[in-house]
C-alpha positions as CSV (number, residue, x, y, z in Angstrom):
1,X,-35.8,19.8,-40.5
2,X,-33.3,21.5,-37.9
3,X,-30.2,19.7,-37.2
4,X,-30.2,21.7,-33.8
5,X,-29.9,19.1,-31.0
6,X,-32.8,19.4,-28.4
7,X,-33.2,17.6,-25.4
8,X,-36.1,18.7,-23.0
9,X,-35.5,18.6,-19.4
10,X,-37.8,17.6,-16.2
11,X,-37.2,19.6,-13.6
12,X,-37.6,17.7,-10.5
13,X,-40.1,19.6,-8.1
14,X,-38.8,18.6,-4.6
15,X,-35.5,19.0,-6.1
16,X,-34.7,21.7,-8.6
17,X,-31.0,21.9,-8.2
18,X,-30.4,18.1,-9.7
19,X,-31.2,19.2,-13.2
20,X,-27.5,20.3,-12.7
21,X,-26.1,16.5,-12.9
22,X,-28.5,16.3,-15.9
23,X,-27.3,19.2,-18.0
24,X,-23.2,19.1,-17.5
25,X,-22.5,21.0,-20.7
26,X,-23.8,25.0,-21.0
27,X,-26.7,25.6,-23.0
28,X,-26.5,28.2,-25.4
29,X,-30.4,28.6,-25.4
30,X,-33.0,28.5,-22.2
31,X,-36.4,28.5,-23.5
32,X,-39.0,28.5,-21.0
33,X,-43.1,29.3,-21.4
34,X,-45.3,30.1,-18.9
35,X,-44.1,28.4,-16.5
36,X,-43.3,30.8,-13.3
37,X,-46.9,31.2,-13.1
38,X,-47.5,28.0,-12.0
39,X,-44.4,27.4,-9.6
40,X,-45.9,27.6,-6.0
41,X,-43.7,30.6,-4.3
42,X,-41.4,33.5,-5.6
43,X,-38.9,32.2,-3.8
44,X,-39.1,29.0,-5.6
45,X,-39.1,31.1,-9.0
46,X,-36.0,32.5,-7.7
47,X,-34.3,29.5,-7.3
48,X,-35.6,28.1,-10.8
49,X,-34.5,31.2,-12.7
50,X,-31.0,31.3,-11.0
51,X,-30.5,27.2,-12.1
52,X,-31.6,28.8,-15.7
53,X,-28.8,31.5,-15.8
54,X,-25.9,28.8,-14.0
55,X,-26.7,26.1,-17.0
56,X,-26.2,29.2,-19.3
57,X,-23.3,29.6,-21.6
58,X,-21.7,33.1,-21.6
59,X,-23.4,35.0,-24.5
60,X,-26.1,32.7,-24.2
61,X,-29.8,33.8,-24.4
62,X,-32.7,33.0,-22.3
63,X,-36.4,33.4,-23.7
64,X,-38.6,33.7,-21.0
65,X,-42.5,34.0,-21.5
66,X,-44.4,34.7,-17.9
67,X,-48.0,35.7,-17.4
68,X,-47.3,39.6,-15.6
69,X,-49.8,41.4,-13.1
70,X,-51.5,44.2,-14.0
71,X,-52.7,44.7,-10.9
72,X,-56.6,43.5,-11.5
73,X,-55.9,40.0,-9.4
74,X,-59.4,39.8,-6.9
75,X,-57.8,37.1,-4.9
76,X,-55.1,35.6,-2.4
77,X,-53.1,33.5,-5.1
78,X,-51.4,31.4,-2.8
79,X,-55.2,29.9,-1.7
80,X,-55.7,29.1,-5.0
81,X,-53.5,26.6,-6.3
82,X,-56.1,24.2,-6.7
83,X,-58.5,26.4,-9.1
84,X,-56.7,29.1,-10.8
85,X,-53.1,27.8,-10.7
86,X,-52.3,30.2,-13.7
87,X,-52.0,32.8,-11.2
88,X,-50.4,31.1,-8.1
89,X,-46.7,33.6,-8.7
90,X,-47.1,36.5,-11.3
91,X,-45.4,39.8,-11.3
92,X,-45.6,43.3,-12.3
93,X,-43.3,43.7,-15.2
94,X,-41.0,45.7,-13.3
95,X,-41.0,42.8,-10.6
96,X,-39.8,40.1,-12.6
97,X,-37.5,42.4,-14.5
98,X,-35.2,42.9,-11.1
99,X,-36.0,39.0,-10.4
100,X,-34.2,38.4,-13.4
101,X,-31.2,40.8,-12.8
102,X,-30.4,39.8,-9.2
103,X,-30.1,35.9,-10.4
104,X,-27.6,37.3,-13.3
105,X,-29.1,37.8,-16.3
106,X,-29.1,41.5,-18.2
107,X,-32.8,41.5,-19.2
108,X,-32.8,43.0,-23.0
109,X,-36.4,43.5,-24.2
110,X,-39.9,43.2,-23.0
111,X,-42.9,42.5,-25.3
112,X,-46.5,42.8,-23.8
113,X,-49.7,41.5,-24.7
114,X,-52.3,42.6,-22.6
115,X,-54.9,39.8,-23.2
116,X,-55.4,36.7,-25.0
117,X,-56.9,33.7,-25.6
118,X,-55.5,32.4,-22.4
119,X,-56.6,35.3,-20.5
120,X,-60.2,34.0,-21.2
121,X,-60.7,30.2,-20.6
């Protein structure tokens, strides 16, 4: 048993930004999973991961898990929100690495897995 306290957060959609009267204390960890993917714009990401670094306390670490582009998308993403939403915002590696700089965070390590069981459902 871990005696670490956890408290999950819902982000609102229409409003990201109010998560910051639910978290009033830093966080020393922000864990997020594939989530990015599934946000509807960049821009949107952007805000999102900037939220992430301000709720951040210094020396804090964020784990961030995103599904990247390899460049072998066949589609428009933004027309398919409705049927492959796992791909609506993804980035080449090198793309989400400068996302994450410009909203303040020093980006550390990078571990790739080229495919997976996700990859194939």
């Amino acid at each position: 048993m871990c005696d670490t306290p956890f408290r999950g957060v819902e982000i609102d959609v229409a409003d990201p930004e109010a998560v910051l009267r639910q978290i009033t204390e830093p966080c020393d960890i922000f864990l997020c999973l594939y989530l990015f993917e599934v946000l509807p714009t960049p821009e949107y990401d952007e805000r999102v991961l900037r939220l992430a670094h301000q709720m951040l306390a210094p020396g804090g670490l964020a784990l961030i898990q995103i599904k990247y582009d390899d460049g072998r998308a066949s589609k428009p993403r933004r027309r398919a929100y409705t049927s492959g939403i796992s791909q609506v915002t993804t980035y080449p590696i090198g793309g989400f690495w400068q996302l994450a700089e410009r909203c303040g965070f020093t980006p550390e390590g990078i571990e790739l897995v080229p495919e997976n069981e996700l990859d194939t459902r």
